[in-house]
C-alpha positions in Angstrom: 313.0 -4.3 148.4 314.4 -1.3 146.4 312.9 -1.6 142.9 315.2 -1.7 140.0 315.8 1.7 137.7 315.0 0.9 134.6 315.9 3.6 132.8 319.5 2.7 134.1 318.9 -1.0 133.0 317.7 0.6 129.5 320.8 2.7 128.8 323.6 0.0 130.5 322.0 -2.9 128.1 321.9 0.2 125.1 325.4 1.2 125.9 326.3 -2.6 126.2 324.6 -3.9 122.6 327.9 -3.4 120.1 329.7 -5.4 122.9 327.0 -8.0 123.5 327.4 -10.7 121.2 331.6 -11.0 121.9 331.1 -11.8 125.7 327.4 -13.5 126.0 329.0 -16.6 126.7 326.5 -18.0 128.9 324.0 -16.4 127.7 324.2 -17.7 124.3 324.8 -21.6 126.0 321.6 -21.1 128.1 319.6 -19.4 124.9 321.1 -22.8 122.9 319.6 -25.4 126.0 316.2 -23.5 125.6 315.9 -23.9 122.0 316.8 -27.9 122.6 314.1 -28.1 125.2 311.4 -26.8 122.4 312.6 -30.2 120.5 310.7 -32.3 123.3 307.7 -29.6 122.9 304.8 -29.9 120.2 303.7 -26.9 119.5 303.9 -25.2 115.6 303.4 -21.2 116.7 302.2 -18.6 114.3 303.5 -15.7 116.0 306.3 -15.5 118.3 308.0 -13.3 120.7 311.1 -12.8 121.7 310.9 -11.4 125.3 314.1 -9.5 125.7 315.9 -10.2 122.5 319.3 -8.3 122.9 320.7 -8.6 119.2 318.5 -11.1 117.9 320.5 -14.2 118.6 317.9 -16.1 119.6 315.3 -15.4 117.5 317.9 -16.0 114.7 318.0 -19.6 116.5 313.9 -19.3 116.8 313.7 -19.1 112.7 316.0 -22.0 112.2 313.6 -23.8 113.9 310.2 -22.3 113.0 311.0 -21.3 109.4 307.4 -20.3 108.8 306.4 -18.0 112.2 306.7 -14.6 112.2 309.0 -13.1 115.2 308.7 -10.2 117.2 311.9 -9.1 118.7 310.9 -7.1 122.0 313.4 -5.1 124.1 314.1 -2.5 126.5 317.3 -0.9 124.7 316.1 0.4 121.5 320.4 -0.1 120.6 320.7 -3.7 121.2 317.0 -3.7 118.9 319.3 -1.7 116.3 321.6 -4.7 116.1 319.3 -7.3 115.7 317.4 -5.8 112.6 321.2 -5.6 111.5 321.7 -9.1 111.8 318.6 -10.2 109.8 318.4 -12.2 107.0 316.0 -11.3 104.2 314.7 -14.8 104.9 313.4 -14.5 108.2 310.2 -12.7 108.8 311.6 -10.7 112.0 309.3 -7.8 113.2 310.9 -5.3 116.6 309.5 -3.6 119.4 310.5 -1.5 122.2 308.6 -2.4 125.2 308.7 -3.0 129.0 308.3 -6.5 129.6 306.0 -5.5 132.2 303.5 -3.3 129.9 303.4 -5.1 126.5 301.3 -2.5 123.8 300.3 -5.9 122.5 296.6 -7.4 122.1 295.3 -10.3 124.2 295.9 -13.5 123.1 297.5 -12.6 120.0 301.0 -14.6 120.8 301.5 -18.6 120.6 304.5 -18.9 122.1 306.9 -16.7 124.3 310.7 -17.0 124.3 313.2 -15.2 126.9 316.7 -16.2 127.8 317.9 -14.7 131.2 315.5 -11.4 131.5 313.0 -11.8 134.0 315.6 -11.5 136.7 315.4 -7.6 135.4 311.2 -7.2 136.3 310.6 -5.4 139.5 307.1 -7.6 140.0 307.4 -11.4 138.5 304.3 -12.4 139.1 302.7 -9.4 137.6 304.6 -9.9 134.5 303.5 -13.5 134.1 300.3 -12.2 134.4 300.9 -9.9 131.6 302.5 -12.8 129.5 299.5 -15.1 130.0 297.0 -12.4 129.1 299.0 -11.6 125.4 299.4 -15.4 125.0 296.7 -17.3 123.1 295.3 -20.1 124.9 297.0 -23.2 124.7 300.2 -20.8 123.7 303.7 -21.9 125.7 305.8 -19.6 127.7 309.3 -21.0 128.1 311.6 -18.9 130.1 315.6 -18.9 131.6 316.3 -16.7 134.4 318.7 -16.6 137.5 318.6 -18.0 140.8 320.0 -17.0 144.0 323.6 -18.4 143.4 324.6 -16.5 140.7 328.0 -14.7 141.4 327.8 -15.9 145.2 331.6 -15.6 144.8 331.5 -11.4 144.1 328.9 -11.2 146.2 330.7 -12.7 149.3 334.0 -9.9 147.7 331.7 -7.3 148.2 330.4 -8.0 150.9 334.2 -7.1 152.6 334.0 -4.0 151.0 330.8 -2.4 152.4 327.1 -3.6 153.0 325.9 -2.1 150.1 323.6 -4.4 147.6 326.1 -4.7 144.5 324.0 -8.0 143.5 320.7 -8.2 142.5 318.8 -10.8 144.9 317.6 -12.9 142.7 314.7 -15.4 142.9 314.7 -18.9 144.0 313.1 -21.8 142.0 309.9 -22.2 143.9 309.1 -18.7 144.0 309.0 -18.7 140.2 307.3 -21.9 140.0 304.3 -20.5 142.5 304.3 -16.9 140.2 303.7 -19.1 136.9 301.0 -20.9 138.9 299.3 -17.7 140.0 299.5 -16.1 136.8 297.4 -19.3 135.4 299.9 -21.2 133.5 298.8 -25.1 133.5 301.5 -27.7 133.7 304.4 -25.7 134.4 307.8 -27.4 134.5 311.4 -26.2 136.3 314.8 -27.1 136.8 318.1 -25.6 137.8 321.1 -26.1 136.1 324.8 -25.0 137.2 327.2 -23.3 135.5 330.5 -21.7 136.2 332.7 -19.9 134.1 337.0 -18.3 134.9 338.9 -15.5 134.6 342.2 -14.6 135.3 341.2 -11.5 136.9 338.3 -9.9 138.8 338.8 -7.0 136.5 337.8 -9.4 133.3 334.7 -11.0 135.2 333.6 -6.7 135.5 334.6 -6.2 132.2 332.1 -8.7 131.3 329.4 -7.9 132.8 329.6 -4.8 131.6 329.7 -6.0 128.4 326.2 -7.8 128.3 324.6 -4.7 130.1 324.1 -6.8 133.4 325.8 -4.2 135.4 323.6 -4.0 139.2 320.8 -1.7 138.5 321.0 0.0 142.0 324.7 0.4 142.4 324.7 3.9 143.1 327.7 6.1 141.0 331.4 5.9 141.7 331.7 2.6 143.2 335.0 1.6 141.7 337.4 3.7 142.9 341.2 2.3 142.7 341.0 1.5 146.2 337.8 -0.1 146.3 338.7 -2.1 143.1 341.9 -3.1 144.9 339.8 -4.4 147.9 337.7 -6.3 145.4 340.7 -8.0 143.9 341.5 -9.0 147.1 339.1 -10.3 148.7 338.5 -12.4 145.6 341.5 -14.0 145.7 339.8 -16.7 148.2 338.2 -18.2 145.8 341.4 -18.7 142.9 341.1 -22.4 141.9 344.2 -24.7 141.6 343.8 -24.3 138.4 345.2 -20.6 138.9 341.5 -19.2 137.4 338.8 -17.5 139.5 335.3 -18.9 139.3 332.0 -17.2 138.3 329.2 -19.5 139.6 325.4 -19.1 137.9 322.4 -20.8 138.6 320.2 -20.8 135.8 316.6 -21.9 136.1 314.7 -23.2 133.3 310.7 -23.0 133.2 308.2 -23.6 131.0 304.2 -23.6 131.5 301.0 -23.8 129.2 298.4 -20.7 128.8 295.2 -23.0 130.0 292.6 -22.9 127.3 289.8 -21.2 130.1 291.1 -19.3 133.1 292.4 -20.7 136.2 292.1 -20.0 139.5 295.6 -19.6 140.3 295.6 -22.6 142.2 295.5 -26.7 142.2 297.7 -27.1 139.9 301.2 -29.5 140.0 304.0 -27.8 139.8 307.3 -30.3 138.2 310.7 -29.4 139.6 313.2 -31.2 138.5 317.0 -29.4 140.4 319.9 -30.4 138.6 323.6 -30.7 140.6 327.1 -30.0 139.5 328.7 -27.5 137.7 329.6 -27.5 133.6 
């Protein structure tokens, strides 16, 4: 599989961060359904980290909650870390980092708890990464993650798909995959389910707009793909998919997860693994 650039992921999601906030639509629903789940969770974290912040809207959620942690804001863009020191209250005890989610310059087991809303989907080796999250997490500390499944904009995949055979979408995991990676890394107890969402445009050209606006452009779509002609192929072969409703569907598949740092390591096996796949679209 071609690995993912990310140095082009790092200056998209930079060049996207003034923008970020004004589209994140989903992004902010999903970070909002994560943040409800920690309700049914008892855990009271000293330290936490914010595994891909963007602008901090999150962890401005995250100090809501846990008034008295302290919050590390970690992202690839230093920009979109710009905005979310920007955005901080006085109040909040908010600390930022520019790191690769993949080599955190943090100490082992200094973390309780790890937050990150739709950016794991952007690590070229999940299970390595986990790894990496369980060794900075202290133990007993709770990872709870969002990413995207497989689904997610099957309807411009299938568009560009009559365009070329070039990858335009990132093939992203399934839910068991990511439940046997949290397993492997030596989470205990981990938990997943899939939830559905789908939002519409009037356009393809807004749905593009959009993505480019949260950063989440495909980080191997090589230079110069939108010529006139090729966007006017796009439009078209969209138009398939136009509901009655006169609106064209986005479709995601968000899978939630969530798993416990064991208190003494694990084998990476023999332990349950909860899924619980959710149906229907919101």
């Amino acid at each position: 599989m071609t690995r993912l650039s990310k140095a082009l992921i790092q200056k998209r999601f930079g060049k996207a961060a003034g923008t970020y906030e004004g589209v994140a639509i989903l992004q902010d629903r999903v970070g909002q359904e994560i943040c409800d789940r920690l309700a049914l969770l008892r855990i009271d974290p000293q330290w936490i980290l914010d595994l891909g912040s963007g602008t901090g809207l999150q962890s401005r959620r995250l100090s809501q909650r846990y008034p008295k942690a302290r919050l590390l804001d970690v992202d690839l863009a230093l920009p979109m870390l710009l905005q979310a020191k920007r955005h901080k209250s006085w109040r909040h005890r908010h600390y930022f980092l520019q790191a690769d989610a993949e080599t955190l310059p943090l100490a082992t087991a200094s973390i309780d708890m790890i937050f990150s809303n739709l950016v794991l989907q952007w690590v070229n080796d999940l299970p390595a990464t986990l790894a990496e999250l369980a060794r900075v997490l202290r133990p007993g500390g709770l990872l709870i993650f969002s990413t995207v499944g497989p689904e997610t904009l099957r309807e411009l995949r299938t568009a560009f798909s009559q365009i070329d055979q070039q990858r335009h979408i990132h093939p992203f995991l399934d839910l068991h995959p990511v439940g046997d990676a949290l397993v492997q890394a030596g989470f205990a107890d981990p938990v997943l389910d899939v939830e559905h969402y789908e939002l519409q445009y009037e356009r393809v050209d807004d749905l593009l707009r959009d993505l480019r606006g949260i950063g989440a452009a495909n980080a191997q779509t090589r230079p110069g793909l939108f010529t006139p002609r090729a966007l006017a192929r796009l439009r078209s072969a969209y138009e398939i998919f136009r509901c009655p409703n006169g609106m064209l569907p986005a479709h995601y598949e968000i899978i939630h997860a969530h798993g416990w740092r064991a208190e003494t390591p694990l084998p990476g096996h023999g332990h349950t693994l909860h899924f619980y796949p959710r149906q229907g679209a919101s």
